[in-house]
N, C-alpha and C positions, 0 to 999 in steps of 0.2 A: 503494500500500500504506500499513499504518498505521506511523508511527515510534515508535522505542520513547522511553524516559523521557530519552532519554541522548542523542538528537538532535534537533536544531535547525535551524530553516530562515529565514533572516537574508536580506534585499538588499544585494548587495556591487555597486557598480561602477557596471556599463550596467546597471542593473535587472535583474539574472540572479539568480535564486535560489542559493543558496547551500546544501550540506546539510552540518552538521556532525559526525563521527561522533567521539569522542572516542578519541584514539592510549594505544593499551596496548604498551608494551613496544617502542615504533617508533624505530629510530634512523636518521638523516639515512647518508646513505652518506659513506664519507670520500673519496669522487672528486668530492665538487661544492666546489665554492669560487666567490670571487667577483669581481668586477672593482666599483672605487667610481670613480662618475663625479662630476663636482663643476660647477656651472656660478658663475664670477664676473665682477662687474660691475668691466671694465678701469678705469673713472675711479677707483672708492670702494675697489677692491678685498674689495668685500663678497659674501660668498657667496650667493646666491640660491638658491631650492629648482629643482630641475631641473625638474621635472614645471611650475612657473608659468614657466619659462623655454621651455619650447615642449610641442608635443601629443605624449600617452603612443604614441597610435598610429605617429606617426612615428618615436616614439622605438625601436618596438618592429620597423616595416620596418625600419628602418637598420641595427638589429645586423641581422637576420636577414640582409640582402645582405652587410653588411661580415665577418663572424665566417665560420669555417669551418667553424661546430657551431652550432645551434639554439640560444638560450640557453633558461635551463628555469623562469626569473623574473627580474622585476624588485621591489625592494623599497625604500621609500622612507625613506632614513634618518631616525634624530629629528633629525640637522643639515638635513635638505634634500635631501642626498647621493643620487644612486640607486645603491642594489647589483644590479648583472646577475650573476643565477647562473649558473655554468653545468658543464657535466658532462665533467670531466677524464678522460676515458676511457685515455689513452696519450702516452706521454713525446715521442712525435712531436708530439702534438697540443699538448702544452706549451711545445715548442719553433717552434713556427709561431704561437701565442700569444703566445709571448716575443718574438720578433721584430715582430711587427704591434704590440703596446705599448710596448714599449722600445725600438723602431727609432729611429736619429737624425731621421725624416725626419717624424716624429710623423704619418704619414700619418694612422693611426686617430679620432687627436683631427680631422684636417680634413674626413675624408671624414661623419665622423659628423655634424661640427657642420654640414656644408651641406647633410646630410639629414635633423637635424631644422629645417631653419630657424633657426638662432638667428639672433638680432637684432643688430644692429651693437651694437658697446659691449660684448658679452658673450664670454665665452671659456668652452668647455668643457673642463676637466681631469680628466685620470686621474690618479690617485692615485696614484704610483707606484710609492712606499714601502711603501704596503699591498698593491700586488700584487706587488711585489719579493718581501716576506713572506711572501705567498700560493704563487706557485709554490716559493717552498724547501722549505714545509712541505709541497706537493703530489710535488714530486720525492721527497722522501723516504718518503711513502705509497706513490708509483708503484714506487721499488725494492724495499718490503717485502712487494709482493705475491708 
């Protein structure tokens, strides 16, 4: 079909066309939030961009096996940082979130990191603080519904 004045058709990515229609009036739901993942170099202590620290595809099987919920994006911060979105549906599912990130056993950060590959010398971190913040402001959505 023809498009109107107001859409656009861009190459994003794997060479997949992209359409864009312009949002009126659209606002994000207040049940997604995000997880920020961090990749640094152990010697220098320098943060490195995640996405050159290993491949997006691996990055994007591993959540999917690791997480208990699909995530719904990944977005690449202006530090490097990757933000995994994902869609907070219920206080249970906050609470099996909280435990899998904040557990003593930091399982999340090992199982991920030797499913994307990372490379010797590299450590992947979760941000903790910023998801500590994340689910308070999410709890507090969840019981105002």
């Amino acid at each position: 079909g023809s498009k109107s004045a107001s859409e656009s058709t861009e190459t994003v990515g794997f060479e997949r066309p992209l359409t864009l229609i312009p949002a009126v009036n659209v606002t994000a739901s207040g049940l997604h939030d995000e997880i920020k993942l961090q990749v640094v170099d152990i010697a220098t202590k320098q943060h490195i961009r995640v996405l050159e620290a290993c491949d997006e595809s691996l990055v994007w099987a591993a959540l999917e096996t690791l997480l208990p919920l699909r995530p719904v994006a990944q977005i690449e911060d202006d530090d490097g940082s990757l933000m995994i979105r994902l869609h907070l549906r219920d206080v249970g599912l906050l609470q099996s979130l909280n435990s899998l990130f904040l557990g003593t056993s930091h399982k999340f950060v090992k199982e991920f990191s030797e499913k994307i590959e990372l490379k010797d010398g590299l450590e992947l971190q979760l941000d903790t603080t910023h998801y500590a913040l994340k689910l308070e402001s999410a709890m507090l959505r969840l019981e105002n519904l």
